[in-house]
N, C-alpha and C positions, 0 to 999 in steps of 0.2 A: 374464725373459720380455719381449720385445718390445714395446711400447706405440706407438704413434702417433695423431697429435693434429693435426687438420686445423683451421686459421684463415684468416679473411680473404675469406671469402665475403660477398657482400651483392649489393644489386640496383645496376645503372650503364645507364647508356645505350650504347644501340649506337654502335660506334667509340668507347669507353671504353678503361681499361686496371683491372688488379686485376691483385694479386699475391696469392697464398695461400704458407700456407706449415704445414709437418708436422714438428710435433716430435716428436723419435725418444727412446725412454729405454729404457733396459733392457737395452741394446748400442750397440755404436759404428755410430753411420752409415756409416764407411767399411769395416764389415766385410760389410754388407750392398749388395746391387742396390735400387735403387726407383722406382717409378713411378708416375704420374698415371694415373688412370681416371676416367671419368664414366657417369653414366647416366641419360640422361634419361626423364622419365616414357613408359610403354607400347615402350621398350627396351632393347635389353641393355647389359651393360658393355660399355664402349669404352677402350681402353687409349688413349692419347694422349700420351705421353711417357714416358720411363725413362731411368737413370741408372746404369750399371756403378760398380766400385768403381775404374776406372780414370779415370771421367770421361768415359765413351766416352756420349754421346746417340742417342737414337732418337725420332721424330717421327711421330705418322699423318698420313697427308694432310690429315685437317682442320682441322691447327693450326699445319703445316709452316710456319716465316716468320711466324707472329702469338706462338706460345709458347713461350718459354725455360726448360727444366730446369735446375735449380743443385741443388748438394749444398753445405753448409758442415757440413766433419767439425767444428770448433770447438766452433761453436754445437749440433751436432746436428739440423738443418733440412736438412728440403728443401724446396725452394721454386719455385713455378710463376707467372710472370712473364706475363701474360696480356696482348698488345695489339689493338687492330683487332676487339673484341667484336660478335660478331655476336648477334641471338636465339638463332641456332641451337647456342649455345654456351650456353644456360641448361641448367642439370644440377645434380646432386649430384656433389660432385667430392669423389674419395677417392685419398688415397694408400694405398702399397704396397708389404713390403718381402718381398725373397728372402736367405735367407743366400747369401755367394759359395760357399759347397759347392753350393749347386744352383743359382747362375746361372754358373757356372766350368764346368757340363755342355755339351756338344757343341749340345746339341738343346735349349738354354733360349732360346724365345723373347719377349722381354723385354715386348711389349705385347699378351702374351697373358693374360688373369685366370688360368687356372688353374695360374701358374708359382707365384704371389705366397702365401703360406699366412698371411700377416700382412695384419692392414688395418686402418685407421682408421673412426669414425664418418660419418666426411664432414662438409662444409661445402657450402652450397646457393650457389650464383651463377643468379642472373637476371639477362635484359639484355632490358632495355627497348628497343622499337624507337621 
């Protein structure tokens, strides 16, 4: 069974940087898809980065140029590279995984929540203005 483990959350100052990162057990990270979502209080999940099993990225506009998705199959992590912290980037941030049978499908769109059927606790970031 699948496990993942969010760290690395905490409070910074705006134009800070944070790195999180999700540790994967249970399977190999490189068998699975994964991605970033946040959600901050009074709205919905927000997908904000992912990670095919090829290394292929996906970005939402509001992190496009500030945050970097990594995978390390080694370690089994993935990891979200966070710079140029705005407030509006305080959230619970959760990673996400899909097996490549269902993100290898035609119609898997990767920073959609209901592709993902695996997911972490989360880890909280606030950013101080």
């Amino acid at each position: 069974q699948v496990k993942l483990v969010e760290s690395g959350g905490e409070t910074v100052q705006a134009g800070g940087s944070l790195k999180l990162s999700c540790a994967v057990s249970g399977t190999t990270s490189s068998s699975h898809c994964m991605a970033w979502f946040r959600q901050a209080p009074g709205k919905g999940r927000e997908g904000i980065a992912s990670i095919d099993v090829l290394g292929t990225t996906a970005y939402s506009d509001s992190v496009k140029g500030r945050f970097t998705v990594s995978k390390d199959n080694t370690k089994a992590t993935l990891d979200l590279q966070m710079n140029s912290l705005e407030p509006e980037d305080s959230a619970m941030y959760y990673c996400a995984a899909a097996s490549i049978l269902r993100c290898a499908q035609v119609q898997f769109s990767p920073l959609e929540e209901t592709q993902y059927p695996t997911w972490g606790p989360g880890t909280q970031v606030t950013v101080s203005s």
